[in-house]
VOSEMAR-675210 format. One record per residue (C-alpha): residue in three letters; z, y, x; residue number from 1. Coordinates in pm, 1 decimal, always signed. Each point is the difference from the previous one (the first is absolute). Layout:
// residues N
<node code="ALA" zz="Z" yy="Y" xx="X" pos="NUM"/>
...
***
This chain:
// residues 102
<node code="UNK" zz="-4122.2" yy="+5808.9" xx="+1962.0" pos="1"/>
<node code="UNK" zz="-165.9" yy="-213.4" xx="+287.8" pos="2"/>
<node code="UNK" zz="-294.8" yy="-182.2" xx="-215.8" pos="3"/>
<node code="UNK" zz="-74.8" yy="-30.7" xx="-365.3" pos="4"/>
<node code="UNK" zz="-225.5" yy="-294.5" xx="-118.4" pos="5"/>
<node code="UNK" zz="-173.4" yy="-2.0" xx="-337.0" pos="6"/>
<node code="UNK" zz="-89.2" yy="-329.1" xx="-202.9" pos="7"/>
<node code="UNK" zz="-231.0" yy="-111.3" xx="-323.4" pos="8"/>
<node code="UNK" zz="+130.7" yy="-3.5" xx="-290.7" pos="9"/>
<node code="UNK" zz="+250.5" yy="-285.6" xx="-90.2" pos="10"/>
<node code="UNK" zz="-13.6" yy="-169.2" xx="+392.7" pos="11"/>
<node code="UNK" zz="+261.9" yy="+26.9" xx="+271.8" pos="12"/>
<node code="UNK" zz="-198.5" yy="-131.4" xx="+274.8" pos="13"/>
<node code="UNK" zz="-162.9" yy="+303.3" xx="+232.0" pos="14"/>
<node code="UNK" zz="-248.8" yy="-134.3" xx="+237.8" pos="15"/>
<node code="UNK" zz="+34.5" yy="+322.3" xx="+192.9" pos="16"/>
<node code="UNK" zz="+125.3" yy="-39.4" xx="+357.5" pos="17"/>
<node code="UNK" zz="+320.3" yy="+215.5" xx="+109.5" pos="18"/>
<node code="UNK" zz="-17.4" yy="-108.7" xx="+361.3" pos="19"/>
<node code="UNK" zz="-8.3" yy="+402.7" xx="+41.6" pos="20"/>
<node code="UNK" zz="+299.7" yy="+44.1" xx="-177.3" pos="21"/>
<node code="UNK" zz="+180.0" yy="-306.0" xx="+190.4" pos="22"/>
<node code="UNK" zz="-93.5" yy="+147.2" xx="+341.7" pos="23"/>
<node code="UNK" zz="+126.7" yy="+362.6" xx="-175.2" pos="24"/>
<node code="UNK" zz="+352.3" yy="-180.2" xx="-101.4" pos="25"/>
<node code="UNK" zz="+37.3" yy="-115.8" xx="+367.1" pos="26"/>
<node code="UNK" zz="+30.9" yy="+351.6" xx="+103.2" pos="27"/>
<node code="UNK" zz="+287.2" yy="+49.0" xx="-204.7" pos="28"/>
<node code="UNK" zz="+374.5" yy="-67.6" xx="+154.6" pos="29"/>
<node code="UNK" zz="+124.8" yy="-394.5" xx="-96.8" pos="30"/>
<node code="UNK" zz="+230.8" yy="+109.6" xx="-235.0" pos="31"/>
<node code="UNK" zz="-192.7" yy="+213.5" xx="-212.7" pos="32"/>
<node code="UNK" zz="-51.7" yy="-128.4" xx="-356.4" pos="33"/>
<node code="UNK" zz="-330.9" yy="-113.9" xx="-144.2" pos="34"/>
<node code="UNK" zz="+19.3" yy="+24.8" xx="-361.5" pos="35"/>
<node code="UNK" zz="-334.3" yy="-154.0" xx="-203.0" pos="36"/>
<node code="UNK" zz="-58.1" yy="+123.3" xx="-353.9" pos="37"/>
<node code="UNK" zz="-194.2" yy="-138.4" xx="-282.5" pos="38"/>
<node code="UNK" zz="-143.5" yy="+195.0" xx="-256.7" pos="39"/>
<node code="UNK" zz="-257.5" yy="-23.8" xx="-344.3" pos="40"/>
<node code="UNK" zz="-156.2" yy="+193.4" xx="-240.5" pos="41"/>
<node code="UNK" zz="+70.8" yy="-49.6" xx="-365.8" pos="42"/>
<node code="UNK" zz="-227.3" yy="-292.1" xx="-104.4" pos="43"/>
<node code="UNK" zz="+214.9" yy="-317.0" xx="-125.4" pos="44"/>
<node code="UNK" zz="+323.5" yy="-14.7" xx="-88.7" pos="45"/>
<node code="UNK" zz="+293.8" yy="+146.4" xx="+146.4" pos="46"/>
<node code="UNK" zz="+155.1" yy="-344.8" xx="+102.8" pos="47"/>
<node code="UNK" zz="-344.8" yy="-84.7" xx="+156.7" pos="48"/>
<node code="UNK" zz="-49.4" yy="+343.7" xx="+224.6" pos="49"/>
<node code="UNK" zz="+408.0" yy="-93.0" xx="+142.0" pos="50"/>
<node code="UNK" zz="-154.4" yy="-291.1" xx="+101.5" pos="51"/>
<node code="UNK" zz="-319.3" yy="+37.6" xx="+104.6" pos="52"/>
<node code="UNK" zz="+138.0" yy="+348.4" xx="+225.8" pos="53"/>
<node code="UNK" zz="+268.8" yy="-238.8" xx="+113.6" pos="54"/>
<node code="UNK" zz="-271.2" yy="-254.1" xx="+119.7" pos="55"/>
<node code="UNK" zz="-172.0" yy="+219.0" xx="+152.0" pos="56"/>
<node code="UNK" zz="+301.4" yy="+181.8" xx="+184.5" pos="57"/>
<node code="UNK" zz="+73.8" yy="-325.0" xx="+148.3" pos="58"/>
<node code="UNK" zz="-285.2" yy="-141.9" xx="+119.2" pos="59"/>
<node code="UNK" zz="-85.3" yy="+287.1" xx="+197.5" pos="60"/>
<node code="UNK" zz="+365.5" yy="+48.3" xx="+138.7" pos="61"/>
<node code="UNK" zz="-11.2" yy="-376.7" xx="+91.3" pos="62"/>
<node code="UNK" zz="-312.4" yy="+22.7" xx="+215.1" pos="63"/>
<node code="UNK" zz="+160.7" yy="+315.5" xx="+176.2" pos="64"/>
<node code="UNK" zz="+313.8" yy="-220.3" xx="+69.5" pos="65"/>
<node code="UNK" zz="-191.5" yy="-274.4" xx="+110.0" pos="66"/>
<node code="UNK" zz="-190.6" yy="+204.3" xx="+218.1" pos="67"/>
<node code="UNK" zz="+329.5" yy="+201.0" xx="+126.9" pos="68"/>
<node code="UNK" zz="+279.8" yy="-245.6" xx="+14.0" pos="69"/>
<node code="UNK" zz="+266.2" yy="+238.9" xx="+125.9" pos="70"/>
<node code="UNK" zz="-26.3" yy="+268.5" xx="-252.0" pos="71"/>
<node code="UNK" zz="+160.0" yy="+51.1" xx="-323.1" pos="72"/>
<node code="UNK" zz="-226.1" yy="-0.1" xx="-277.6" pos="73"/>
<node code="UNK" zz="+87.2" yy="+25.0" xx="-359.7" pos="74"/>
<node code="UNK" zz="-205.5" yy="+5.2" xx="-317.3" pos="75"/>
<node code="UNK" zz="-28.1" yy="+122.6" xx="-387.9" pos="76"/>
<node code="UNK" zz="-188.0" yy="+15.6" xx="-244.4" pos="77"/>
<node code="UNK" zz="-18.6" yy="+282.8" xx="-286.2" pos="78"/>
<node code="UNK" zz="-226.0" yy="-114.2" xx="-216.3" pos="79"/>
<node code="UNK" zz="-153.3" yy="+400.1" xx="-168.8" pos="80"/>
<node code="UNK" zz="+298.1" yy="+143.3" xx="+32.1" pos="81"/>
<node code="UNK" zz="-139.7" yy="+222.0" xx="+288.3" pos="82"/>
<node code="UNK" zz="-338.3" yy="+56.9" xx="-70.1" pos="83"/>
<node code="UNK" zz="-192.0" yy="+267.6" xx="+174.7" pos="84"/>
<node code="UNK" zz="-215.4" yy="+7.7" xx="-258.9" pos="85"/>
<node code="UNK" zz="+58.7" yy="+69.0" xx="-351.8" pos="86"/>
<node code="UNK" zz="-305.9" yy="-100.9" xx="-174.4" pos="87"/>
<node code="UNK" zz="-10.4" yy="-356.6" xx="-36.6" pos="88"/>
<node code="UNK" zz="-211.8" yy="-272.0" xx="+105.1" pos="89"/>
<node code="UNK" zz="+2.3" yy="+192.9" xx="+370.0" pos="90"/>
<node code="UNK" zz="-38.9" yy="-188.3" xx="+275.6" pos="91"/>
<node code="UNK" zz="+175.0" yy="+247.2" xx="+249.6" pos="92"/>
<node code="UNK" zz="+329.9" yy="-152.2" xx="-186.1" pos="93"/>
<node code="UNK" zz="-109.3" yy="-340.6" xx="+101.0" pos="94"/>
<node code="UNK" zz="+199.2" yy="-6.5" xx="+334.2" pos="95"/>
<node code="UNK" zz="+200.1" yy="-99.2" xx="+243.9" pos="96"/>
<node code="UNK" zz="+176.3" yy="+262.5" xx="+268.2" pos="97"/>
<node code="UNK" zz="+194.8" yy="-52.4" xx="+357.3" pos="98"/>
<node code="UNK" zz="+172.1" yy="+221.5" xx="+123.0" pos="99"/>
<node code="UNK" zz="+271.0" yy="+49.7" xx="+272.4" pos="100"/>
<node code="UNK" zz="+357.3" yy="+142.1" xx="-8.7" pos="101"/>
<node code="UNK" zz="+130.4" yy="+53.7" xx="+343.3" pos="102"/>
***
């Protein structure tokens, strides 16, 4: 895993910068794959953590499109169906990951 970027509770907008972790994917050969994750703790319904992880899957893998044009970048979200944490409200489940397969 390249970068993992943690959010408040209910919101899928980070204001954290990944211009590290843009200039990190660069170093990685074209045709690797980018693959952007979304993830939540437990709080709200199911239906709502799908889409909330699924919002915030995809508005970080479309800024790292945006910002690399070339690459192929894909994205999911889980909703809590990977936590890292089982005790629930944790915010370390409040997430989004990139990672690289090359």
């Amino acid at each position: 895993m390249l970068q993992t970027l943690y959010y408040e509770n209910d919101k899928y907008l980070n204001k954290i910068r990944i211009d590290k972790t843009i200039e990190a994917l660069k170093q990685y050969p074209p045709d690797a794959a980018i693959i952007v994750t979304g993830h939540t703790d437990k709080e709200g319904s199911e239906q709502h953590n799908w889409e909330l992880s699924e919002l915030r899957a995809k508005a970080i893998g479309e800024y790292v499109q945006r910002q690399l044009p070339d690459r192929k970048v894909s994205y999911k979200g889980y909703g809590y169906s990977r936590p890292i944490e089982l005790v629930s409200p944790s915010p370390i489940n409040r997430r989004v990951e990139i990672s690289v397969i090359d």
